[in-house]
N, C-alpha and C positions, 0 to 999 in steps of 0.2 A: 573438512572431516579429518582427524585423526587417525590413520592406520594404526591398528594395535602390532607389535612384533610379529605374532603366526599370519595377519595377512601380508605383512612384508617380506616374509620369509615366502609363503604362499604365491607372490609374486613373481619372486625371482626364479623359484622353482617353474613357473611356465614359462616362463623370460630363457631358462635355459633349455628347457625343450624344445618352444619352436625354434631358438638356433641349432640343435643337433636335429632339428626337422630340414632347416634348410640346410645344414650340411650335406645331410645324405640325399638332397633333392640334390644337391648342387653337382654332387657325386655321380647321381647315376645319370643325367642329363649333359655333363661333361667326360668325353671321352677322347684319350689322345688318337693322332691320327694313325694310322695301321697303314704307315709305308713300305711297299715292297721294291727293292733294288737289283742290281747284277753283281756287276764287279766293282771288288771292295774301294777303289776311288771315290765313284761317285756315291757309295755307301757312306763313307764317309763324310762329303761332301756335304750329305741331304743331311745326317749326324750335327751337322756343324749350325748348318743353316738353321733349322728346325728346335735344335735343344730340350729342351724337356719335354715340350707341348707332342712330339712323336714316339714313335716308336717306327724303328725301324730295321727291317730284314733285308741281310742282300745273300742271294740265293746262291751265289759261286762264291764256293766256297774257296776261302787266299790261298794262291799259291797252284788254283786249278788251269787252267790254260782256257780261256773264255770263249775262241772261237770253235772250239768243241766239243763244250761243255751239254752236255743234254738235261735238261730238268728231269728226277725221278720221281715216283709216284709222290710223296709225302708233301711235295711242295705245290701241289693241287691245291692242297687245305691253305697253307699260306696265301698264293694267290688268289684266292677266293676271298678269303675275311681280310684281301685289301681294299683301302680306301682310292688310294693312288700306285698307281706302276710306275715307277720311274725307270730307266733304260741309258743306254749312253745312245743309240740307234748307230743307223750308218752299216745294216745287217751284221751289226755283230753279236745281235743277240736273236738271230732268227727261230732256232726251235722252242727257246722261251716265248720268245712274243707271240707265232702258232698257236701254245698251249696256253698263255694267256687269254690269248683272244677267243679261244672255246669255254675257258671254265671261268670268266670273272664275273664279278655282278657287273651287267648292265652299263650302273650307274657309274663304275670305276672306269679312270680317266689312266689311259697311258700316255707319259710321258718319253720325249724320245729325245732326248738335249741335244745330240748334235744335230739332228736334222733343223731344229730353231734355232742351234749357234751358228751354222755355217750355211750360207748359200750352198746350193750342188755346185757349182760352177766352180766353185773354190775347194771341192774335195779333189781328194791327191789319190792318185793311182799308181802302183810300181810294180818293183819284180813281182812280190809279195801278193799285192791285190792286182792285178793285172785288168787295164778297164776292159776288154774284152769276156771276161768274167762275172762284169757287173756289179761289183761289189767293193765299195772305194776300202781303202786304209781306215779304218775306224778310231785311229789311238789320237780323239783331238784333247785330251785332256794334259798330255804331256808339253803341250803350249798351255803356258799360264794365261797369256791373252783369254783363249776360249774357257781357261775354266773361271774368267771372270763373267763372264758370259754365262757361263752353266750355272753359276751361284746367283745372279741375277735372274734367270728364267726359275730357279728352284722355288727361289724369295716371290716372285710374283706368282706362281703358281699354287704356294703354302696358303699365301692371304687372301687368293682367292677361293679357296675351299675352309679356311678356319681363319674367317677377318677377328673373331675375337680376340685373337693372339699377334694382328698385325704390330704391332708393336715390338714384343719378343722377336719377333723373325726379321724387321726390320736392324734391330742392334745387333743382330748375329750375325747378318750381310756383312752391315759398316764392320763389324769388329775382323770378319773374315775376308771381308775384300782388303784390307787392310792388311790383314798378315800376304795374303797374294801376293801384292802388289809390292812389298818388300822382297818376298821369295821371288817375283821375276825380276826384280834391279837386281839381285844377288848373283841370279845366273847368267845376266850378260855382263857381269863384272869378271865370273869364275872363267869366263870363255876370252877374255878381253886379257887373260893373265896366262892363256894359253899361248902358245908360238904359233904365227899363224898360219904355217906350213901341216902343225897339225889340227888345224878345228875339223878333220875328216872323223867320219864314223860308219864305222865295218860291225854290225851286231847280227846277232841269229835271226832272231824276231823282226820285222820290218815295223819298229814300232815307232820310230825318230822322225815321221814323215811330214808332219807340222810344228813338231822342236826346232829340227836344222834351219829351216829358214828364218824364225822369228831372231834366233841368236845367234845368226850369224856363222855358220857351221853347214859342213856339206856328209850328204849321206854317198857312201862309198860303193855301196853295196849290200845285200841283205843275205843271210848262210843259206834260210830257210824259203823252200819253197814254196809256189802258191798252195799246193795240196797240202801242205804243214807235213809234208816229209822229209827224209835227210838230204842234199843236194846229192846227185850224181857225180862220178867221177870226172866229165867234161868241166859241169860248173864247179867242180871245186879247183880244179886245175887255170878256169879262167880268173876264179877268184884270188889265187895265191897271185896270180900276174899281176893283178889289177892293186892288191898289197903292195905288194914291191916295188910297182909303176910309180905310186901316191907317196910312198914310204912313209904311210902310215904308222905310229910307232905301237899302236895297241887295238886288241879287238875284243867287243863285248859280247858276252853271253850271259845267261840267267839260268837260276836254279829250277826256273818254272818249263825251263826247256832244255834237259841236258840233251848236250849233243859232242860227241866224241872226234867229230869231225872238225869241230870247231878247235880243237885242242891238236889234231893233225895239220890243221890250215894255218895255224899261228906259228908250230916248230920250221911247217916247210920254208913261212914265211918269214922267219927269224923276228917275230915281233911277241909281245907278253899277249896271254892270253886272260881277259877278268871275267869269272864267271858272274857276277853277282849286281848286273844292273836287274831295274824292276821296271815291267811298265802298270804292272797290276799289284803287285803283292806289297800290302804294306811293312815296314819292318817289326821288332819286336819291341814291347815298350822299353822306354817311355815315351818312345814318338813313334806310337803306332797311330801314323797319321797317314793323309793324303801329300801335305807340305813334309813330314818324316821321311818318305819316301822319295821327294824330289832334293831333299835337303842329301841323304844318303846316294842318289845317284849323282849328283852334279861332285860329291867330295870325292867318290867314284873315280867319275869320268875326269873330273879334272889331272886330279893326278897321276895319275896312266897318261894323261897328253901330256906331260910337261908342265901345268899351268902350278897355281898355287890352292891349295883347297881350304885354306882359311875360309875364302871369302863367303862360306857357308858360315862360318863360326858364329854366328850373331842372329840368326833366323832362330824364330818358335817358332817349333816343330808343335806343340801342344794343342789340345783339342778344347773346343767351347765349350764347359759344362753340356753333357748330355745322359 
């Protein structure tokens, strides 16, 4: 049979309808996932893994201080229209998780990364978290080892709530475990160009508790106390000794914790005093990254010890399409 022009035309015209039919079927049946986070690391982190197929919120806000940070009302609603909680755990995010665990659906899944990255046995306790307190040091993502670990539990936790994107989330691991895994050869190279009298480290925050050991570096001492107050005049007097003792050549602090003491502890001790390490805050683009951040403190720390801070020069800092 012959089709005349108006039924070919007639054709194509339904031919293009049910495609904008299954468009918008496809549309509203396909929904990215609605992740909610804490501190902007592992924000970033789930960003990287995840890629376009999410969306995603981290609720401490950069540059806040995490372990006392309290969730305010508005972020009920976020919580709530999550799909997944993700968390770094290790009770560092205890009145979040509380208020989590009263107002989320049901069906949403928190996650708590370091509790599945690290045996207990293997969490670290100090000045700072004192195990009598109960409450270990939480900062494992400042060891790249665990945040390969943490990218790995993200990646199998993403495909098992959205296998239709297994794929996508798959080449976002390799692509990011990749970058990882360069940023930690980088940092035991930057520590390896230090003097090794000085791989010590004297910081406010007690946040170096699983860095020092993976790279070969010892923690000196921490400013801050376990109540996240300023030290007393006994421990700051024990702390200038124990400067002097080590002869430490430099001591770090962060803009996320001024502390005036710290700038008194370093003149008494005649050592430089750098305010601008980070264990949560990323920096400002173009590597407002998670690897930006570690990239900025290792050029940091190195140079303040004596070492050489090239050995950053060559890392992407850069984020996965998201």
């Amino acid at each position: 049979m012959k089709l005349s022009m108006s039924h070919i035309t007639n054709l194509l015209l339904l031919l293009f309808i049910l495609s904008l039919q299954n468009a918008v079927l496809a549309s509203d049946t396909y929904k990215k996932l609605n992740i909610v986070t804490t501190v902007s690391p592992i924000t970033n982190m789930v960003q990287n893994i995840g890629g376009t197929h999410v969306n995603v919120t981290g609720i401490v806000p950069d540059g806040t201080d995490s372990h006392t940070f309290e969730p305010i009302p508005s972020d009920i609603k976020i919580l709530q229209a999550a799909d997944i909680i993700i968390v770094n755990g290790l009770d560092l995010e205890l009145p979040t998780l509380i208020l989590a665990e009263k107002v989320k659906n049901p069906n949403t899944r928190i996650l708590q990364l370091g509790n599945h990255a690290l045996k207990e046995e293997d969490w670290q306790y100090d000045f700072s978290f004192p195990r009598e307190h109960g409450h270990p040091n939480p900062h494992l993502w400042l060891n790249i080892e665990l945040v390969m670990r943490y990218a790995e539990i993200i990646k199998e936790n993403l495909i098992a709530f959205d296998p239709i994107n297994k794929k996508s989330y798959l080449e976002n691991t390799t692509i990011y475990l990749d970058k990882l895994q360069k940023l930690d050869q980088a940092i035991f190279k930057c520590v390896e160009t230090i003097p090794k009298n000085n791989r010590k480290l004297v910081t406010y925050h007690d946040s170096f508790a699983y860095f020092a050991p993976r790279y070969g570096m010892t923690v000196i001492a921490a400013i801050q106390p376990s109540d996240f107050s300023e030290p007393g005049p006994q421990e700051v007097i024990s702390i200038i000794k124990q400067i002097r003792k080590t002869a430490v050549p430099a001591i770090f602090g962060s803009e996320v914790f001024p502390s005036k003491v710290m700038g008194q502890i370093a003149r008494e001790a005649n050592v430089k005093f750098i305010d601008q390490l980070s264990d949560d805050e990323l920096p400002a683009p173009p590597n407002h990254s998670f690897i930006g951040m570690m990239t900025r403190n290792m050029t940091i720390m190195t140079e303040a010890l004596g070492g050489n801070p090239t050995c950053m020069a060559n890392i992407d800092a850069s984020n996965i399409a998201f």
